[in-house]
C-alpha positions as MATLAB code, in Angstrom:
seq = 'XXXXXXXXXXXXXXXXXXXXXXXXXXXXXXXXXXXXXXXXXXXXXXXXXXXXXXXXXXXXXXXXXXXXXXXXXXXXXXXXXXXXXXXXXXXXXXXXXXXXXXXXXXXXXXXXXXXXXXXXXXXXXXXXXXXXXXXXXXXXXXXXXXXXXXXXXXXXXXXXXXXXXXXXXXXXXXXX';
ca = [
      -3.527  -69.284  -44.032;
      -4.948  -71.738  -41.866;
      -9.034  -71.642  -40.435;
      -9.207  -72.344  -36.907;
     -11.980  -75.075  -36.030;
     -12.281  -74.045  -32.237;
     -11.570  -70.228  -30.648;
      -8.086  -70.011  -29.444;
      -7.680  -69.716  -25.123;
      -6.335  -65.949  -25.505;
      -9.011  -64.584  -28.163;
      -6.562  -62.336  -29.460;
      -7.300  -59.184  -32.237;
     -11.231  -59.583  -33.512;
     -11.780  -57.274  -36.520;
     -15.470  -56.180  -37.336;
     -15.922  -54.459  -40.584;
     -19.330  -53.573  -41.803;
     -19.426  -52.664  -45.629;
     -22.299  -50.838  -46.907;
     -23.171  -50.830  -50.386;
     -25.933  -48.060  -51.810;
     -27.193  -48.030  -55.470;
     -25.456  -45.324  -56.156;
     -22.138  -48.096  -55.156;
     -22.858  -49.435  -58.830;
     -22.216  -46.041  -60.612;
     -19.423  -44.907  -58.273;
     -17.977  -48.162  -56.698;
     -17.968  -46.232  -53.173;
     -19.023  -48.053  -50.551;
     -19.337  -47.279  -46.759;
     -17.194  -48.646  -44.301;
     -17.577  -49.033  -40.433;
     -14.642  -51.090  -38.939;
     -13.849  -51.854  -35.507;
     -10.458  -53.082  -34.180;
     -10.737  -54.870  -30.846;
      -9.378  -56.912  -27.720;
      -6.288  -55.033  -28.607;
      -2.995  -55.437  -26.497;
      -2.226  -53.202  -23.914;
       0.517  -51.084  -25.670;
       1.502  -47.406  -25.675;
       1.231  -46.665  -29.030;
      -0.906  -48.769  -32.034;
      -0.917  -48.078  -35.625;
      -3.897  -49.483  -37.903;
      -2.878  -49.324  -40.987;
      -5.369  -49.185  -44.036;
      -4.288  -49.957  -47.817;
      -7.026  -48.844  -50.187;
      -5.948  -47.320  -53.406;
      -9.007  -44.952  -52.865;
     -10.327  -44.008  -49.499;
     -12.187  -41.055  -47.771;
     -13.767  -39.235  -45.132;
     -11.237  -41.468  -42.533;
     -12.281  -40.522  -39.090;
     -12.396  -42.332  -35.373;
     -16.110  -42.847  -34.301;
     -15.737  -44.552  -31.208;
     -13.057  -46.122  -28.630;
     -13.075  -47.761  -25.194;
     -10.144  -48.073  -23.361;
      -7.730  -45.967  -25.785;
      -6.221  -42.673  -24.122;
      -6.511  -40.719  -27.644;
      -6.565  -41.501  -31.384;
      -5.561  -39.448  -34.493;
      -5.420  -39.800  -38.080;
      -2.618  -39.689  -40.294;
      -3.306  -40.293  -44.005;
      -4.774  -43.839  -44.043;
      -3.177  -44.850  -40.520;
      -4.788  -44.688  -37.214;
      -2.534  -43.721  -34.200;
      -3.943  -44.720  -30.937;
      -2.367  -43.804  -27.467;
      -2.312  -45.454  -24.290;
      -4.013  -48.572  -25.640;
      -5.446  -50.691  -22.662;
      -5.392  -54.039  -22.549;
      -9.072  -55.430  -24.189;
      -9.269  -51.953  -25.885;
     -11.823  -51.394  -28.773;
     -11.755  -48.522  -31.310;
     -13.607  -47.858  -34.318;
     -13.638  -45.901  -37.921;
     -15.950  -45.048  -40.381;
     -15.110  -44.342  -43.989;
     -15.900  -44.354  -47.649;
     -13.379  -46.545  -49.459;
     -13.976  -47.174  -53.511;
     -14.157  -50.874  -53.728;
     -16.741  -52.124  -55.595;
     -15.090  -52.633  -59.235;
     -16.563  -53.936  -62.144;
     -14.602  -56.741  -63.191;
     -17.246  -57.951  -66.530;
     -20.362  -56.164  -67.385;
     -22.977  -55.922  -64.487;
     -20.497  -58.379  -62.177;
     -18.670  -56.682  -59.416;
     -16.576  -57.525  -57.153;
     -15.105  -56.336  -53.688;
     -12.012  -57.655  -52.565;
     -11.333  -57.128  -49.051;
      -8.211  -57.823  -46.787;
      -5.827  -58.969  -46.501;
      -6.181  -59.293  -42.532;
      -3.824  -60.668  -40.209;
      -2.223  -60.021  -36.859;
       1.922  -60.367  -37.440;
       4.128  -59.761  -34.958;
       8.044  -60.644  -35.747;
       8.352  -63.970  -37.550;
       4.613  -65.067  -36.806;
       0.838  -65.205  -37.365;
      -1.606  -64.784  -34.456;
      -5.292  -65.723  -34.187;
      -7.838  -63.083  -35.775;
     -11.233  -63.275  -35.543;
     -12.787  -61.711  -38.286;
     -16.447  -60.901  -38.245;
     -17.574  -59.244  -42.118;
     -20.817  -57.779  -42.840;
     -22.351  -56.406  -45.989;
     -25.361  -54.637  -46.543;
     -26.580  -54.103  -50.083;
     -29.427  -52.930  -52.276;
     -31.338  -56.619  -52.777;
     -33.539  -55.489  -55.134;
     -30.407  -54.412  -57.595;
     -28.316  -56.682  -56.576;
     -27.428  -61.075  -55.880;
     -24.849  -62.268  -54.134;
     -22.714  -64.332  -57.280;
     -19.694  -65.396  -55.078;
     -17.780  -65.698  -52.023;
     -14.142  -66.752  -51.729;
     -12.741  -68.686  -49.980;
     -16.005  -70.911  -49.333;
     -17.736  -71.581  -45.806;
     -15.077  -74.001  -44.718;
     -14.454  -75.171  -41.074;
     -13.772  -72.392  -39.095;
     -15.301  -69.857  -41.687;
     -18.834  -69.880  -41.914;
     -20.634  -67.710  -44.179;
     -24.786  -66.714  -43.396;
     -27.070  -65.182  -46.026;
     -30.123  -63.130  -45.830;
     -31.814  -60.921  -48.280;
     -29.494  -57.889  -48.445;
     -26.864  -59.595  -46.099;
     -24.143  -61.521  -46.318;
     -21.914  -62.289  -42.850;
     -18.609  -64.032  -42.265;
     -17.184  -65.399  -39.175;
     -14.166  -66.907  -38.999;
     -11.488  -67.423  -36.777;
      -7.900  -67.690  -38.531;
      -3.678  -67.241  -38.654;
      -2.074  -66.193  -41.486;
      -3.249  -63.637  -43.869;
      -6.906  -63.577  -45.026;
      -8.233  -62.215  -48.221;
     -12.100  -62.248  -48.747;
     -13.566  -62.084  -52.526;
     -17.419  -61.248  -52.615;
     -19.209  -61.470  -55.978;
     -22.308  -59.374  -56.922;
     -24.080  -59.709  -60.397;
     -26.243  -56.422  -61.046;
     -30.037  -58.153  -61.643;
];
């Protein structure tokens, strides 16, 4: 894994995921999930592959410049994929675990764009919403870091980074 300091010349794959968590998330560990896959290569066929032990509700919400999109068990198939090309899902996937009484945890990734013996730039923009009043922000791994940067609000947490290799984001979340 290495951060990237500056933006590569040829922006490659950005990833947007927006995670929602409710306070019902704390009972059931199911949290929404609205990701969008873009700047995609210009390809007639794409497969998005998603690896969550528990997942729901999988469907295609959006796309621009994608001929036609279906689902297929936790994959994505998109068709006639222009170059620039932008589609988006929205699910429910069961990630927020409990790892020690009233900590949780969501564990997110890995992401990474691999194509035959090599890493190419992502840009990975993460957002997630939750309940303030039931819940602090405890942890974040890895750390705001050159080429990672990490901003806070009440309820929010974002992260932007630009990166090659594969990513793995660890958010921390202590029930007040």
């Amino acid at each position: 894994l290495r951060f990237l300091a500056d933006p590569p010349r040829d922006p490659g794959l950005q990833t947007r995921n927006q995670l929602t968590i409710t306070p019902d998330s704390v009972r059931t560990g199911w949290v929404d999930l609205l990701q969008c896959q873009g700047n995609l290569d210009g390809l007639p066929s794409v497969e998005v592959t998603y690896r969550y032990q528990t997942l729901r509700g999988l469907e295609v919400v959006s796309m621009r410049g994608i001929g036609s999109a279906e689902v297929e068990g936790q994959t994505v198939q998109l068709h006639d994929v222009e170059e620039g090309g932008e589609g988006c899902i929205h699910a429910e996937v069961r990630v927020f675990k409990e790892i020690s009484p009233g900590l949780f945890e969501i564990k997110s990734g890995p992401y990474y764009r691999r194509f035959l013996d090599g890493y190419y730039p992502v840009r990975l923009d993460y957002k997630i919403l939750y309940p303030y009043e039931l819940l602090r922000l405890e942890t974040l791994e890895p750390a705001a870091q050159e080429g990672l940067t990490v901003a806070q609000q009440p309820g929010q947490v974002n992260v932007m980074s630009w990166f090659e290799g594969k990513l793995t984001l660890r958010v921390g979340f202590r029930v007040m």
